[in-house]
N, C-alpha and C positions, 0 to 999 in steps of 0.2 A: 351167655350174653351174645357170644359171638355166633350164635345159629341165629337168636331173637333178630340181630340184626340185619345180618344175611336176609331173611325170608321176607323180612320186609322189604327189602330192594328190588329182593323176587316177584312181590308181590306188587310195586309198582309195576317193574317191569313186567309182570304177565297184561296188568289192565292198558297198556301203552298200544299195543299196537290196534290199528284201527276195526270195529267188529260192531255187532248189530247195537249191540248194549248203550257201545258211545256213539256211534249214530242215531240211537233215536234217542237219547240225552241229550244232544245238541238239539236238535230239532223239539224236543218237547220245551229246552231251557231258553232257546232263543224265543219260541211262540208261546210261552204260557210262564215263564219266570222262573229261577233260580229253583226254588221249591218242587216242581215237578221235576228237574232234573236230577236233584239231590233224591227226593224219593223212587226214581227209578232205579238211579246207580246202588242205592243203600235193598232197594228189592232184587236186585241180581247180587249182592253179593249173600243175601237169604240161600239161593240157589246156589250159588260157588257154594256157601259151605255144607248147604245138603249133597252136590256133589262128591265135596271134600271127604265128608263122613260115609259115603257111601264108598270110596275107593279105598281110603284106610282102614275098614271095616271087612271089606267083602269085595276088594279089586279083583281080586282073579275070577271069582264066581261070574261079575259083569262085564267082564274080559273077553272072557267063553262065550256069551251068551247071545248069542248073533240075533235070534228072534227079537229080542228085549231091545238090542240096539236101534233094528230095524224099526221099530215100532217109536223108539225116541225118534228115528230120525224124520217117518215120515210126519209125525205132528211137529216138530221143529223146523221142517220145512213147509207145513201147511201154515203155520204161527207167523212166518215170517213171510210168506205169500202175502196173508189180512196184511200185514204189517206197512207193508212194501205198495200194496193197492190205497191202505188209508192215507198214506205220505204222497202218491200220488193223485189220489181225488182231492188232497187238501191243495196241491199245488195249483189245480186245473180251477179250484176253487177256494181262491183262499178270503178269510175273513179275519175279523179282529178278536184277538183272542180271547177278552174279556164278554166277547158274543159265544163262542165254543162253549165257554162253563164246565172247563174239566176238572173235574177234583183234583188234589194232588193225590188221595186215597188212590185211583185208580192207576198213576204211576209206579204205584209203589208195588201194586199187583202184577204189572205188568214188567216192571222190572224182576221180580219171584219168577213170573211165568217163563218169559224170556229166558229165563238162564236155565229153570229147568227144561225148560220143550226144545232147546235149541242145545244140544250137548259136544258143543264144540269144544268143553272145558274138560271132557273126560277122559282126552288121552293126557293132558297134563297133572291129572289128579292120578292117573294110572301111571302113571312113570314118578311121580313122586311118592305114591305108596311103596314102588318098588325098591326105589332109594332107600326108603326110612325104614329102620328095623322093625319087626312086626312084635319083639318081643321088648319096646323100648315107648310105651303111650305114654311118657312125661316128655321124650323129646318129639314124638308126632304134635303132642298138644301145643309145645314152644312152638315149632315150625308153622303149626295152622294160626296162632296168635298171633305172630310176626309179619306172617303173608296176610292177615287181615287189617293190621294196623296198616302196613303200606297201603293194601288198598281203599282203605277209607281217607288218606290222605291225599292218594290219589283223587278217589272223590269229590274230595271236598273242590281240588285244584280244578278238576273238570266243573263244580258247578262257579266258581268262581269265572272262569272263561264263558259260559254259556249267560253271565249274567253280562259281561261286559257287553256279547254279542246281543241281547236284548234290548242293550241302551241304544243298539242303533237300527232296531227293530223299523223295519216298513215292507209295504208290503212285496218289493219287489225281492227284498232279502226273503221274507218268508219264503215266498214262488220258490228261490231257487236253491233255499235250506231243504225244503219239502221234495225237490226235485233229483239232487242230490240223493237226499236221504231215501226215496222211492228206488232209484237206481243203485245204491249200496247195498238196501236189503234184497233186493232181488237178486242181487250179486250173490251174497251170502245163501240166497234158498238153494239156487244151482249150484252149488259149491256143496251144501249140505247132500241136495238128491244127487249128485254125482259120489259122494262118499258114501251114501246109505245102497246108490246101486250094486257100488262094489261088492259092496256084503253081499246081496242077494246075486251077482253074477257068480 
């Protein structure tokens, strides 16, 4: 009980601090509803746990494997380039959101893609593989359960704020959610291609 609960906390606290996933959650929730931002956050946590499974499986193998990273990195930093140019063409142009007509299906992709193409989550999944015994998958399983549960409550609390911020949706908010959110993720690409260079330097 007492790991179950721990990793949940963890698991708030990993989704807390500020990163591509909750910036363009805000932005998708404030300009298109509650629902697009719940199915991004619920499509990146798709990717946390492919990550997850991938570290507690096979961390040391993707540890090593510098080519492999190199290659997440630079489409996670090309991911978040589009990303970062459509949050600033929305700014430069913004319209009402019921005119856009974006699925919430494509949120929810896009939240998947993001979290795989963008692997900022992998040295946290590599350091808790290393923690967790490798000869013990009923307390890795608690541990992944736990840190899921928090983060879906996280979740939820995130689409809950992005709805309040809807209710006071106009267009000048939009501009400057979109503008914001243009300047974060580009923040995040150069942050990526500076860690992807180190590999390769």
């Amino acid at each position: 009980m007492e790991i179950l609960l721990s990793s949940a906390v963890f698991g708030i606290a990993y989704c807390l601090p500020p990163g591509p996933v909750n910036t363009e959650a805000l932005r998708l929730g404030v300009q298109h509803g509650p629902r697009h931002a719940w199915n991004l956050l619920v499509g990146s946590l798709a990717g946390d746990a492919l990550w997850a499974a991938v570290a507690l499986t096979a961390g040391s193998l993707l540890a090593s494997s510098v080519p492999l990273r190199i290659v997440l990195g630079v489409t996670g930093v090309a991911f978040l380039a589009v990303m970062a140019f459509s949050a600033g063409r929305a700014a430069l142009r913004p319209a009402p959101a019921a005119a856009l007509g974006v699925p919430p299906s494509r949120a929810l992709r896009t939240g998947a893609v993001l979290s795989v193409a963008t692997p900022l989550a992998l040295p946290f999944w590599l350091g808790v593989s290393a923690q967790l015994p490798a000869a013990d998958p009923v307390r890795s399983a608690v541990f992944f359960a736990g840190f899921l549960a928090g983060a879906v409550a996280y979740s939820a609390l995130w689409t809950l704020l992005t709805t309040a911020g809807a209710r006071l949706r106009s267009p000048g908010l939009l501009r400057a959610i979109n503008v914001t959110a243009s300047a974060a993720l580009s923040y995040f690409a150069v942050r990526l291609t500076l860690d992807t260079w180190s590999l390769v330097a």
